[in-house]
C-alpha positions as CSV (number, residue, x, y, z in Angstrom):
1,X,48.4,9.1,38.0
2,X,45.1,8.4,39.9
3,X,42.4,11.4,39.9
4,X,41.2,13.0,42.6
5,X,37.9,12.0,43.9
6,X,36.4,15.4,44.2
7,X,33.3,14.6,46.1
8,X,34.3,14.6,49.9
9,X,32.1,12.6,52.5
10,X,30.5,14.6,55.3
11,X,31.7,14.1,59.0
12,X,31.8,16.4,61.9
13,X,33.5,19.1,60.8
14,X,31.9,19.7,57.2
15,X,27.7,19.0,57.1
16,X,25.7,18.5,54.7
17,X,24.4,22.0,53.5
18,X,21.3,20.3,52.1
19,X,20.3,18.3,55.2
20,X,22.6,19.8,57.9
21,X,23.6,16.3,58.7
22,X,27.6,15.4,59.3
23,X,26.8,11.2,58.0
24,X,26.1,9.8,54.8
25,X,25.8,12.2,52.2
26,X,28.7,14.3,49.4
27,X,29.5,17.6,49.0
28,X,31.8,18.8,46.2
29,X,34.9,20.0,47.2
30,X,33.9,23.4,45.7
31,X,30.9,23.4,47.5
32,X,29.0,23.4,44.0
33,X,26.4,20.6,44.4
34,X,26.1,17.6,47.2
35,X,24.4,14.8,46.9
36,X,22.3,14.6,49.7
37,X,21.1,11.4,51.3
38,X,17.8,12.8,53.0
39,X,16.6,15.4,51.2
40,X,15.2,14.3,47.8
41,X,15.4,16.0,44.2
42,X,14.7,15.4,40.3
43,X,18.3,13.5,39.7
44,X,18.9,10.8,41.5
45,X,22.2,9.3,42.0
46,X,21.6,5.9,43.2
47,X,21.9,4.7,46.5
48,X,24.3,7.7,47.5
49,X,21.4,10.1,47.1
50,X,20.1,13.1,45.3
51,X,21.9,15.3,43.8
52,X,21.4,19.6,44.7
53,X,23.3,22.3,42.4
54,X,23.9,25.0,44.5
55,X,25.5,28.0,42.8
56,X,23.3,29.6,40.3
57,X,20.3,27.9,42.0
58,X,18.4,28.6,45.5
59,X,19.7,26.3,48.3
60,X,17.3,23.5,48.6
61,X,15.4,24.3,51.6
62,X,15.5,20.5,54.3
63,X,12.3,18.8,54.8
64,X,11.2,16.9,58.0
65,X,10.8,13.8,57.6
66,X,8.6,12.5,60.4
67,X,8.7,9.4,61.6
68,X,5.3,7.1,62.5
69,X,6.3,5.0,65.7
70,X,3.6,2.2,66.0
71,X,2.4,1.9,69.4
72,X,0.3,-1.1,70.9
73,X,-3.5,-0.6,70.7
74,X,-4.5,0.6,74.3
75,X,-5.9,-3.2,75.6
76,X,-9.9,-3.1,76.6
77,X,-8.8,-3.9,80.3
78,X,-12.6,-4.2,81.4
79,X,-13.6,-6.6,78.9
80,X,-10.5,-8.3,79.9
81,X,-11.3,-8.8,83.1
82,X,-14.9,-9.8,82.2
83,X,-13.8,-12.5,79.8
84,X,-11.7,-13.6,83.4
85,X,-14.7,-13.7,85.5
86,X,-16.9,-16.0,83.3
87,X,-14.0,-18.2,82.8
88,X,-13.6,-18.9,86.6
89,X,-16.1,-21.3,87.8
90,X,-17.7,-21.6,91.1
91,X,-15.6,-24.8,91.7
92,X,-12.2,-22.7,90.9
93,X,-13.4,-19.7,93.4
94,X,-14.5,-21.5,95.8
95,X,-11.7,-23.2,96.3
96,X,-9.5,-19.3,96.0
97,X,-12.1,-18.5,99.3
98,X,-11.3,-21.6,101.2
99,X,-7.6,-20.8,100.5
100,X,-7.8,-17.5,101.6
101,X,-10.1,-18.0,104.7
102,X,-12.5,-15.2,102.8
103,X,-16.0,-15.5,101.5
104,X,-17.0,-16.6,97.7
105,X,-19.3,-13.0,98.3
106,X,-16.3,-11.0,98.8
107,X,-13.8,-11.8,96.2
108,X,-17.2,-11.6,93.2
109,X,-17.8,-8.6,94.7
110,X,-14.0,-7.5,93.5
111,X,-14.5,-9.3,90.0
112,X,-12.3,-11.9,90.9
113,X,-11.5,-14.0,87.4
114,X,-9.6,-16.6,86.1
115,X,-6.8,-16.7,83.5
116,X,-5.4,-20.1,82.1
117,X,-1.9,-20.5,80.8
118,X,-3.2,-20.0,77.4
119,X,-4.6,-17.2,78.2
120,X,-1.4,-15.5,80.1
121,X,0.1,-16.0,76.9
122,X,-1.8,-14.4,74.7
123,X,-1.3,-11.2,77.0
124,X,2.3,-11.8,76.9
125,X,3.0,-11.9,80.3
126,X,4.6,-14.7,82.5
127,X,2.8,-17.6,82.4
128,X,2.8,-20.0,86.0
129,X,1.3,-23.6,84.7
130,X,-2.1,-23.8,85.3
131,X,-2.7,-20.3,84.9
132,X,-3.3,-17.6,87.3
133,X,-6.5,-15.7,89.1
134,X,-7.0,-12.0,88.3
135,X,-7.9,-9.0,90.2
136,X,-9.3,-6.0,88.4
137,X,-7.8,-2.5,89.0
138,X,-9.8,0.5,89.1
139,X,-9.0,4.3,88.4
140,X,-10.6,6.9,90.9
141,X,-13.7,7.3,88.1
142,X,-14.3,3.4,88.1
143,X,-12.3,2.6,84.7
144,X,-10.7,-0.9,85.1
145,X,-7.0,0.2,84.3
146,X,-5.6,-3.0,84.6
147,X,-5.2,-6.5,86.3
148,X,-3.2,-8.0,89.1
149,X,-2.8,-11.6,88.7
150,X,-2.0,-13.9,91.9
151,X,-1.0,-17.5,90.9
152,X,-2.0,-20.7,92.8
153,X,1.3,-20.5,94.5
154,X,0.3,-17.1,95.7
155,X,2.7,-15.6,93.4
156,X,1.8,-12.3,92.5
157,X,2.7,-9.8,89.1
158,X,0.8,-7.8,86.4
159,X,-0.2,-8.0,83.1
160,X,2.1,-6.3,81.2
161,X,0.6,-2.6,80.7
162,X,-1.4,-2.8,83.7
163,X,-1.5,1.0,85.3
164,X,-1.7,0.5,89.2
165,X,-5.1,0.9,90.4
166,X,-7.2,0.7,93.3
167,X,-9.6,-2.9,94.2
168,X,-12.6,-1.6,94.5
169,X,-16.2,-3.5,95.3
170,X,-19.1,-3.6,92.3
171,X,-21.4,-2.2,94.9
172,X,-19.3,0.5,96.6
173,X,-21.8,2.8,96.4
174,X,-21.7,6.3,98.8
175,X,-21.1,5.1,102.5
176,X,-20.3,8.2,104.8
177,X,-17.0,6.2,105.7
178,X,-14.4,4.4,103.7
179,X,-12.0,2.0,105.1
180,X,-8.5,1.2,103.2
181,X,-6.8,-1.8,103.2
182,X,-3.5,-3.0,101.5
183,X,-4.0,-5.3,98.8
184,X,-7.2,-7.2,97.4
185,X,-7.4,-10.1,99.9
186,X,-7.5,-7.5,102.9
187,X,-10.2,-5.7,100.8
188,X,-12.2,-8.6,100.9
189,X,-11.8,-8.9,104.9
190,X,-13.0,-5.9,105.2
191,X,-16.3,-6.9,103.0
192,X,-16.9,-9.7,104.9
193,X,-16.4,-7.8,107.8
194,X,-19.5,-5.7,106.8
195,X,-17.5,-2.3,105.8
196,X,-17.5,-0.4,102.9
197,X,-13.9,-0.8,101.6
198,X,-11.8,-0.7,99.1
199,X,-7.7,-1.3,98.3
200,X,-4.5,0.1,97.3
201,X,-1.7,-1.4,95.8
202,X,0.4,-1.3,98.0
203,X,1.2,0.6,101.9
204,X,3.3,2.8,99.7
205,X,1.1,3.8,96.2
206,X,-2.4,4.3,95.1
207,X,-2.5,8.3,97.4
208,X,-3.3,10.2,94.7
209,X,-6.2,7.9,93.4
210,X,-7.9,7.5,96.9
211,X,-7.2,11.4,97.2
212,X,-9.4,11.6,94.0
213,X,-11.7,9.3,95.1
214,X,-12.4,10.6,98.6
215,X,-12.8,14.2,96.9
216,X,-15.4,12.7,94.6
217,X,-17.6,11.0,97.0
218,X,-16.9,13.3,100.0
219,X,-16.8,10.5,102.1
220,X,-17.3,12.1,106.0
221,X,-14.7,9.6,107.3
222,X,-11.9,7.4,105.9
223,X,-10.1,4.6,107.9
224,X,-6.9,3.6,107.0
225,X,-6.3,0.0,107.9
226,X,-2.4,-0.2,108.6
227,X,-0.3,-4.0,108.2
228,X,1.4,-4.1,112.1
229,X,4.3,-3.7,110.7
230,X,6.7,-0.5,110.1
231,X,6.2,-0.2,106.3
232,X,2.5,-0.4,106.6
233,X,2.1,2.0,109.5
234,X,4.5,4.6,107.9
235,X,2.9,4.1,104.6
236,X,-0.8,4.8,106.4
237,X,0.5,7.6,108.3
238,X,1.8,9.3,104.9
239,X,-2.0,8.2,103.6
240,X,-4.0,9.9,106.4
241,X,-1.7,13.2,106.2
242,X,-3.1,13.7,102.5
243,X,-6.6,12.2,103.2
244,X,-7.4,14.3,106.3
245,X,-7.8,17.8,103.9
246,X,-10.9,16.3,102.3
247,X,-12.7,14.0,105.0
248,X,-14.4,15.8,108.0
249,X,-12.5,12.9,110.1
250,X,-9.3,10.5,109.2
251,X,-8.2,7.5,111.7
252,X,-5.7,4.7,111.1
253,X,-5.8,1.0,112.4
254,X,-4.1,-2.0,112.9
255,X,-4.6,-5.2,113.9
256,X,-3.3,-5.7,117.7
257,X,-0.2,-7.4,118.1
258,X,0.9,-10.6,116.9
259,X,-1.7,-10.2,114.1
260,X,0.0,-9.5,110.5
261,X,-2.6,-7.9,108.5
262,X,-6.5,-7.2,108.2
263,X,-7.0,-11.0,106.5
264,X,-5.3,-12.6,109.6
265,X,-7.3,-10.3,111.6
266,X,-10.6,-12.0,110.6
267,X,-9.1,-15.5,110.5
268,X,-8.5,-15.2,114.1
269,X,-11.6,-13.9,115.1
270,X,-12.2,-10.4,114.9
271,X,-15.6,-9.3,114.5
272,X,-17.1,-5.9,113.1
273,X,-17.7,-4.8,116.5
274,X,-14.2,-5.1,116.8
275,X,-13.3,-3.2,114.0
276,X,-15.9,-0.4,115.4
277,X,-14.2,-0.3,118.3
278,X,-10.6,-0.4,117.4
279,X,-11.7,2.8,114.9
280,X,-13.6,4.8,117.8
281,X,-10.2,4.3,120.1
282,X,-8.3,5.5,117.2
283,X,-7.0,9.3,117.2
284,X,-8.8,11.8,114.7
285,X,-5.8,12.9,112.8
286,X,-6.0,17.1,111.9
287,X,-4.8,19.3,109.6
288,X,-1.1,20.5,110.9
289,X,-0.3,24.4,110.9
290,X,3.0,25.3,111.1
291,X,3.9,28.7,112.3
């Protein structure tokens, strides 16, 4: 006749009374001893476990066993993108500039770099052939947060654990008024254009940065610069309604029609007189109160 086993396997409806646990570990079916497989003791019984005697002796009392997750070291973004920049060449930006209709000025004063394939995948990220230019993002304090990479194809993605930042000029400095553009390249129009600018992501992100940034500064007037299209002129609007609490005055532009963005703006002519004038026409935007 076969024995009994008497030690019973935990599940859900009888735990461990060592670990609490309902996996893995024995309990007599007495409830004498268990043989836990978490909590350790003097007699070990293998792989099962270690063994507790609980009548006659004080129920072992379940230590935590904390668990160390290793995370990534947090990546020196701003000697990343300064490793970029002396790897770019004037021959390599020059060329970007003629590409973009936009001065070799502009995109160094936005730390514009360069990042072979090699280097794309030491970063882990998605590598386009050649390699890929790379645009610095800033924080609202000046901290490079991450980098935007735009490939010769004008394909456009991240490095991987890039935080979304703003593009903003080496030389910002304070200027009584701040124009915002989407997007580096519309940034850099709007250097050439002789403004004090700087960029957001997207028509959509970036508020609560320029928010912190136009609180710092105190800027007396920011400009939105809006794409003429739907997306961008919502997106500016939603901009300007969060912006108007901490600038004495808030406007928002566009191009006129037929004109995409800020970039194509310049490319067909505009001047900064033009810009100045377009802003003055604009509408001061002011702080609703609902009743």
């Amino acid at each position: 006749m076969m024995k009994r086993n008497p030690w019973l396997r935990t599940n859900r409806h009888r735990s461990c009374p060592v670990c609490h646990k309902n996996d893995w570990c024995l309990v007599l079916d007495d409830d004498s001893a268990a043989i836990c497989a978490r909590v350790p003791s003097n007699n070990r019984r293998g792989e099962a476990g270690w063994l507790h005697r609980l009548r006659g002796s004080p129920r072992p009392v379940a230590t935590r066993i904390e668990r160390i997750i290793q995370t990534r070291p947090v990546r020196n973004w701003k000697a990343l993108s300064s490793w970029y920049q002396s790897q770019i060449g004037s021959s390599r930006l020059g060329k970007l500039a003629q590409q973009l209709s936009l001065s070799v000025g502009s995109l160094s004063r936005l730390g514009v770099g360069w990042a072979t394939a090699a280097d794309l995948e030491q970063v882990k990220t998605r590598c386009r052939s050649v390699g890929a230019f790379t645009f610095p993002m800033s924080n609202a304090i000046g901290e490079t947060v991450g980098i935007r990479l735009r490939a010769p194809d004008s394909f456009k993605w991240a490095i991987a654990g890039s935080r979304s930042g703003l593009f903003v000029p080496v030389d910002l400095g304070h200027p009584e008024q701040l124009l915002i553009a989407e997007g580096p390249s519309d940034t850099a129009a709007l250097l050439d254009l002789e403004f004090a600018a700087v960029g957001r992501p997207s028509c959509n992100t970036g508020k609560s940065l320029l928010t912190m940034l136009v609180k710092s500064i105190e800027y007396v007037e920011a400009v939105v610069v809006a794409d003429h299209d739907a997306p961008g002129k919502r997106g500016a609007a939603d901009l300007a309604s969060q912006l108007v609490v901490y600038c004495q005055s808030v406007r928002v532009i566009a191009p006129p029609e037929g004109i995409k963005d800020v970039r194509a703006w310049l490319i067909s002519g505009a001047t900064h007189n033009d810009i100045i004038q377009s802003v003055q026409s604009a509408a001061v935007w002011r702080i609703a109160i609902r009743s």
